[in-house]
C-alpha positions in Angstrom: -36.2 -57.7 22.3 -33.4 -56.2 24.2 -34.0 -55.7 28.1 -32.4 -52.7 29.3 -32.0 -51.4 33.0 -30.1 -49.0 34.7 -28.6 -50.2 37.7 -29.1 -47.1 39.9 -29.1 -49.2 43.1 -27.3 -52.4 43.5 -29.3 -55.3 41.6 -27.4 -58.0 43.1 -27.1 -57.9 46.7 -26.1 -61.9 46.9 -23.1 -61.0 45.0 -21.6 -59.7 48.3 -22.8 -61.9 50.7 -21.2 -61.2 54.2 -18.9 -63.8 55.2 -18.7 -65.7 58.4 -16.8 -64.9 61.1 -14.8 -67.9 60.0 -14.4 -69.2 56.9 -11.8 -71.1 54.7 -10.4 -69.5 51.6 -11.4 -71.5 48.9 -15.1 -70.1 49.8 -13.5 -66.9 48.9 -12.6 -68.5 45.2 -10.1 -69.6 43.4 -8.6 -67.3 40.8 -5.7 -67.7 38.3 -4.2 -64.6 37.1 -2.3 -64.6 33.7 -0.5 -61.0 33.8 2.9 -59.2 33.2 5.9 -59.0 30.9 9.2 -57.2 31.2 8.0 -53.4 31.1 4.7 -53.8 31.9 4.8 -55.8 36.0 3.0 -53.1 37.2 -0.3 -54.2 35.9 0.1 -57.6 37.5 0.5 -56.2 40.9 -2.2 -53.9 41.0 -4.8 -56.7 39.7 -3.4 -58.9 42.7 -3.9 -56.0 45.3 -7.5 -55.1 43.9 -9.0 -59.1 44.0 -7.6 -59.7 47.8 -9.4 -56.4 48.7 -12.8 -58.0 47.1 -12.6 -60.7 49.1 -11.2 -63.5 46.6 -9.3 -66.2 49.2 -7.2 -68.4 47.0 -5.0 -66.2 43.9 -2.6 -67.8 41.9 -0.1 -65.2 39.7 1.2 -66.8 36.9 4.0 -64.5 34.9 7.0 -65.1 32.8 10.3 -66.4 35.1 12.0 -63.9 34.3 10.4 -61.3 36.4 10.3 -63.4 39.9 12.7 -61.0 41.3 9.8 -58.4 40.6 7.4 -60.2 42.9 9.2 -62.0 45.2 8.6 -59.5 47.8 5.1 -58.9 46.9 3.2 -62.5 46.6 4.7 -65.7 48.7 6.2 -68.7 46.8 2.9 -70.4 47.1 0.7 -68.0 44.9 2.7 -67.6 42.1 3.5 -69.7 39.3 6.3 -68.6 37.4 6.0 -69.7 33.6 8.6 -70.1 30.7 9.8 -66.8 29.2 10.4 -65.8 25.8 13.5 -63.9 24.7 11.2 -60.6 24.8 10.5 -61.3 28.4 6.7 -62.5 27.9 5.0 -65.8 28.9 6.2 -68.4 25.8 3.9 -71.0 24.4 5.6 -73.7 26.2 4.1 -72.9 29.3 1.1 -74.0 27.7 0.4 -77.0 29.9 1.4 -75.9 33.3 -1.4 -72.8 32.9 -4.2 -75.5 31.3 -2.8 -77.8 34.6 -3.7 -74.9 36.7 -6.3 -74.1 35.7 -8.1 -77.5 37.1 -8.2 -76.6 40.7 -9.4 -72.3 40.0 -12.7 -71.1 39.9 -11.9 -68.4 37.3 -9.1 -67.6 35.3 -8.4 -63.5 34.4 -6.1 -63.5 31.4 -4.4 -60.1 29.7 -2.9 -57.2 32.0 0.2 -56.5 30.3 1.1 -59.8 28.8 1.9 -57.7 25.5 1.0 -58.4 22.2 4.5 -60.7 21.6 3.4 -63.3 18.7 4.3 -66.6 20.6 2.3 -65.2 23.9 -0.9 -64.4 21.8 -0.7 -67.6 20.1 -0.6 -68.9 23.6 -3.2 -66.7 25.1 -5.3 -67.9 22.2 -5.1 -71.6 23.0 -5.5 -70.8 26.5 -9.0 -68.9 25.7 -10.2 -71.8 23.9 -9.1 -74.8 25.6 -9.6 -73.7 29.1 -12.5 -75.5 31.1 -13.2 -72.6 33.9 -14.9 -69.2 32.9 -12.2 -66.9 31.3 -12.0 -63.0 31.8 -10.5 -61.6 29.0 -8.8 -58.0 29.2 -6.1 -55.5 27.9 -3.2 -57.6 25.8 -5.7 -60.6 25.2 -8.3 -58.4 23.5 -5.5 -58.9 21.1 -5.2 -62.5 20.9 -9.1 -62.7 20.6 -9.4 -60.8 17.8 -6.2 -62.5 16.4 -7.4 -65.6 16.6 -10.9 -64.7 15.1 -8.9 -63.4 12.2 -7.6 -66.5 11.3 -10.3 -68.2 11.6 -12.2 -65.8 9.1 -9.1 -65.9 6.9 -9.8 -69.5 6.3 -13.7 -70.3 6.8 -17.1 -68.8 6.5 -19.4 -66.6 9.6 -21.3 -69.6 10.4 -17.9 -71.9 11.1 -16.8 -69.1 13.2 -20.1 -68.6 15.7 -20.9 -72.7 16.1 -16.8 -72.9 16.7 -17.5 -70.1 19.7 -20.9 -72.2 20.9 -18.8 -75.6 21.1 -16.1 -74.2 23.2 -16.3 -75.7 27.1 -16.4 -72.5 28.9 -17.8 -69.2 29.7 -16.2 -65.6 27.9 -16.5 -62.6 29.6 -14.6 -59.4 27.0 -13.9 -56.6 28.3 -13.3 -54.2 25.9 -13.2 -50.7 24.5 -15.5 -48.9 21.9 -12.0 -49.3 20.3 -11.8 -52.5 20.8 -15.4 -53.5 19.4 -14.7 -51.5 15.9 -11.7 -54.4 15.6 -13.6 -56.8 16.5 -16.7 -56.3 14.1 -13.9 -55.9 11.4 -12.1 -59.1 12.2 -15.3 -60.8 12.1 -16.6 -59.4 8.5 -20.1 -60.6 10.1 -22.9 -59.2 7.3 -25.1 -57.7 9.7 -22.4 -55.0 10.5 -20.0 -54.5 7.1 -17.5 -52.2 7.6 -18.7 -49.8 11.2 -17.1 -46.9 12.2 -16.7 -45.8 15.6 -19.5 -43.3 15.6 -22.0 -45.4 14.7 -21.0 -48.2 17.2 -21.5 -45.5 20.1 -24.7 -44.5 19.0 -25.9 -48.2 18.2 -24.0 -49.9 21.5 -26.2 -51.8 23.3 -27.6 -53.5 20.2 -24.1 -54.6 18.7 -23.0 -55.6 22.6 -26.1 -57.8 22.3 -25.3 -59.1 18.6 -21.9 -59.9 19.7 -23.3 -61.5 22.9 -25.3 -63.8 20.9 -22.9 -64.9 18.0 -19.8 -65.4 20.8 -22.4 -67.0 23.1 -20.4 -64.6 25.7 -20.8 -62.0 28.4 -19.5 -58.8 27.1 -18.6 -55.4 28.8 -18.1 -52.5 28.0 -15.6 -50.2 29.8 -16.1 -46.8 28.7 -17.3 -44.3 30.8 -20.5 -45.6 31.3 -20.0 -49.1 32.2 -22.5 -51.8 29.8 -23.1 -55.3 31.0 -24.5 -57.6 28.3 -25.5 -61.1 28.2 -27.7 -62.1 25.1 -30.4 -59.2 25.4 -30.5 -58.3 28.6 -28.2 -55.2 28.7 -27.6 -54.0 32.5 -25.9 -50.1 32.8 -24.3 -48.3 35.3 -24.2 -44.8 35.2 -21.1 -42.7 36.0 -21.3 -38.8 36.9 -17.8 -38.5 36.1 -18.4 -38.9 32.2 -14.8 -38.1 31.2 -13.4 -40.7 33.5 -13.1 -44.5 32.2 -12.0 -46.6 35.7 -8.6 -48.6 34.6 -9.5 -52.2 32.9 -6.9 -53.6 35.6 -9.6 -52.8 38.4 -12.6 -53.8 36.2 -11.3 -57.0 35.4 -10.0 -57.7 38.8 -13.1 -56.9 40.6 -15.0 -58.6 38.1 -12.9 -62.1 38.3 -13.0 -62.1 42.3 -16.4 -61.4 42.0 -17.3 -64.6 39.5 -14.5 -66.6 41.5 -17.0 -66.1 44.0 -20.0 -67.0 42.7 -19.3 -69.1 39.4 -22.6 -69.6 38.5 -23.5 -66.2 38.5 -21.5 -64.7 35.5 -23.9 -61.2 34.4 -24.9 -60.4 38.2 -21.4 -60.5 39.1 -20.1 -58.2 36.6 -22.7 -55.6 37.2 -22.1 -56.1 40.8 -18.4 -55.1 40.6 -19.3 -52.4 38.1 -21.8 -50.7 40.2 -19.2 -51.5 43.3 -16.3 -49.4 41.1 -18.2 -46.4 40.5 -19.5 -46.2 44.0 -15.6 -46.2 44.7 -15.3 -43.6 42.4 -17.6 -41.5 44.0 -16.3 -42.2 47.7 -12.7 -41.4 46.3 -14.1 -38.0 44.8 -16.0 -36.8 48.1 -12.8 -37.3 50.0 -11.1 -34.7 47.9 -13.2 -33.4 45.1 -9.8 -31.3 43.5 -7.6 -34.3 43.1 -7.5 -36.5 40.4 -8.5 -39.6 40.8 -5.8 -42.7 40.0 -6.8 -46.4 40.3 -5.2 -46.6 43.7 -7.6 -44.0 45.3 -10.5 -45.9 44.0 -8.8 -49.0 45.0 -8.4 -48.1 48.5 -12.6 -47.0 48.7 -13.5 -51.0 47.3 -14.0 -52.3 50.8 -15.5 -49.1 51.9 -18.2 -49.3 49.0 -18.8 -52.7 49.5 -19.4 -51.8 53.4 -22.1 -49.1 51.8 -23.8 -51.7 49.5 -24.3 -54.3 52.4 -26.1 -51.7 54.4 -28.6 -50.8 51.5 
């Protein structure tokens, strides 16, 4: 039996704890960050910006070589790791035990804004899901390799190899995906509950495939559509948004999200709500500050600190 609630005031109030007056950074979590290619640095930076601003302490970037002049001014030496390029200007498979190295002393590790979809980096990003031994938030490029991956797997064995290969896996999944995104998946999969589902019948039927998919991935998944959908297994958290025809960027999601779990590690579901119900309280700031302007990622960015101020006080 699915158990649904609507967040309409924040559910998690732990999530946000007020730190000391002092404090060292590593209780602020540890987060790796697998982001950027040549055309697409932009998405790197703006994940960076958003998990200082919700409090994360320690933040690795980890990007192909090739664009170091690119952040050299933004991030010191000491919170990057630059990685092995391909020819295309993407992170290449050889930098495959440097991440899995790094990936020892973070507390969560936010792979996808724009890696690309490059063939040798999703192979990569594949093994990197899979292999990694700290919770993994999957977003934008990697939805690619996930469904890539699951693919193959389908290409060569039945649905049950495919959901005991997901349970035996080391870490936690959270996805973060589109309507979109969950059509592809559900067609990758071939699973026999859902043969062949077109888009409309996902959105009317959501929170029961989110909680199918939950259960055969043994994952967290979310959905970032305009109203945001939390699941774990069947309990299905939502947070409503006002706005319906604005969808806040996955780069703020999954950064708010990762700083969030880096946080609190153990707390995977309320963490995710928390920065979902966090964004669109940013949302709504950023829209009674100028209610004719439209909104970009960097208005609600700059309201974060401000909503979590606002959900402290509740």
């Amino acid at each position: 039996m699915i158990e649904k609630i609507i967040q309409k005031n924040i559910l998690y109030p732990e999530i946000i704890w007020e730190r000391p007056v002092h404090y060292y950074k590593n209780q602020g979590g540890r987060i790796f960050i697998l982001a950027g290619s040549r055309g697409s640095a932009n998405k790197a930076s703006l994940v960076c910006e958003a998990v200082f601003r919700s409090g994360t302490g320690i933040i690795t970037l980890g990007f192909p070589d090739i664009l170091k002049n690119l952040y050299k001014d933004f991030l010191p030496e000491e919170m990057t790791l630059l990685l092995p390029s391909t020819p295309g200007g993407t992170i290449a498979q050889k930098s495959k035990e440097m991440i899995l190295e790094q990936i020892k002393s973070s507390d969560v590790i936010l792979v996808g804004p724009g890696i690309s979809v490059n063939s040798e980096t999703i192979h990569l990003i594949w093994d990197v899901i899979i292999n990694a031994t700290k919770t993994v938030v999957i977003c934008d490029d990697a939805i690619f390799a996930f469904i890539k991956g699951i693919e193959v797997l389908r290409s060569k064995e039945d649905e049950k190899y495919l959901i005991d290969y997901f349970r035996n896996i080391k870490n936690e999944l959270v996805i973060i995906l589109s309507v979109d995104d969950i059509f592809k998946i559900l067609h990758a999969t071939k699973f026999n509950d859902y043969t062949k589902p077109n888009i409309s019948f996902i959105k009317k039927h959501l929170d029961e495939i989110l909680s199918f998919l939950s259960k055969k991935f043994n994952s967290t998944f979310f959905a970032n559509e305009s109203e945001q959908i939390i699941v774990k297994d069947e309990k299905v958290i939502i947070n409503l948004n006002k706005y319906k025809k604005e969808i806040i960027s996955v780069e703020l999601v999954s950064a708010i999200i990762s700083s969030f779990i880096g946080q609190n590690p153990d707390k995977i579901i309320e963490s995710a709500a928390t920065a979902s119900f966090l964004l669109n309280s940013a949302l709504n700031l950023a829209h009674e500050k100028d209610i004719e302007k439209r909104i970009m990622s960097s208005d609600i960015l700059r309201e974060i600190p401000e909503a979590i101020k606002k959900a402290e006080k509740i």
